[in-house]
N, C-alpha and C positions, 0 to 999 in steps of 0.2 A: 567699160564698166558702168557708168555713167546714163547709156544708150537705155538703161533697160527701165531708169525710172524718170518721170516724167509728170513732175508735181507741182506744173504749171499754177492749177488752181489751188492750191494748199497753203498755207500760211505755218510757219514751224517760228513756235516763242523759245529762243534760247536762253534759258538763266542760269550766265555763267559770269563769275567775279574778276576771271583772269582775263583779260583784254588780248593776249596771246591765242589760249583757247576759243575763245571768240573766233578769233578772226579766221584761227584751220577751219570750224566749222560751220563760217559763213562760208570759206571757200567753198567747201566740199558740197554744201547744200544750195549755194548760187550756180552750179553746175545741174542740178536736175529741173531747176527753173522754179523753186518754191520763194515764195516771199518769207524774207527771216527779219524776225525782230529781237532784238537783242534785250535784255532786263541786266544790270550788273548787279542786282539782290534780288533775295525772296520776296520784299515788298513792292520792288518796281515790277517784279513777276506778276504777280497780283493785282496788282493796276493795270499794267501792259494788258492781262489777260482781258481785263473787264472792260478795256476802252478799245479793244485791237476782235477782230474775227480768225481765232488760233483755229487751228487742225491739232496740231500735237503741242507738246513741249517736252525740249529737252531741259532738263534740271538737276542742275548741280546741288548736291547735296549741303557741302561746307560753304557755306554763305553769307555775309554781315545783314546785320537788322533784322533776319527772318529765314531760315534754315530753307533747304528744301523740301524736310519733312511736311512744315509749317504749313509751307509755299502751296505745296500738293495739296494738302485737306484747304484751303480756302480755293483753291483753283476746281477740285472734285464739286465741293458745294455750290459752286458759284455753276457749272455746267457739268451735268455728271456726263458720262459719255466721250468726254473729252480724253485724247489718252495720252500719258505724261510718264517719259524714260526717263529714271534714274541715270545720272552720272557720275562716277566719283573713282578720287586718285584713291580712297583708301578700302581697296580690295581685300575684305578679312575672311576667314573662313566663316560659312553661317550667313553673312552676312547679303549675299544675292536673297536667298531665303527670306532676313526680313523686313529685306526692299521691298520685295510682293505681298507679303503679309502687311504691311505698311497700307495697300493699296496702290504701289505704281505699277505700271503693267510693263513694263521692260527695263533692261538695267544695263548699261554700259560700262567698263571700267577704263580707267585712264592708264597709259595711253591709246587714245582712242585708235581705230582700226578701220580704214573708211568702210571696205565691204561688209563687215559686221555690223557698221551703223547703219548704212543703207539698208541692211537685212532687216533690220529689228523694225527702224524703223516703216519699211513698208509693208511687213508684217500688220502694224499697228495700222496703216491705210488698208489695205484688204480687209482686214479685221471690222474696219469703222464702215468699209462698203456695204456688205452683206449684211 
């Protein structure tokens, strides 16, 4: 599964608060060979972003100090271009909907799914190619 991405030169910002979550999806993403940098809030998100050379970010929505909503419009202003997936345990109906209206360009829901994440997010690399 694994074989098919290969994001050696890529940098993925994770902002996620659970230390557990974390670390499945450092696993999952030290296997395609991308550098992950962890933020455990929306404001270390946001600094990480601005001192660190990201590709993506994964971000969790429910977060202390600074939401991921937050998180997103200062990480969009600060480099637009950049593309940043929604993550969140609380999957409601509507609510994919006004993930993207929000501005985030992909949307995961918890429990994450490895081949779904690997899809979204290399979507979002092809996507940043072209």
């Amino acid at each position: 599964m694994f074989d098919s991405y290969n994001w050696k030169e890529k940098a993925i910002l994770v902002a996620e608060d659970e230390e557990i979550n974390y670390l499945f999806l450092e696993e999952v993403l030290n296997r395609t060979g991308a550098k992950v940098v962890w933020a455990k809030n929306g404001q270390e998100a946001v600094d990480l972003f601005k001192s660190n050379s990201i590709d993506l970010v994964l971000m969790d929505l429910k977060m202390p100090e600074m939401n991921g909503y937050e998180a997103m419009k200062y990480i969009k202003e600060t480099k637009t271009g950049v593309a940043i997936i929604a993550q969140t345990a609380f999957a409601m109906s509507g609510e994919r909907e006004e993930i993207l209206e929000a501005g985030f360009d992909g949307y995961i829901s918890k429990p994450i799914k490895i081949p779904q994440l690997l899809s979204i997010i290399n979507e979002c690399f092809v996507g940043a190619d072209k």
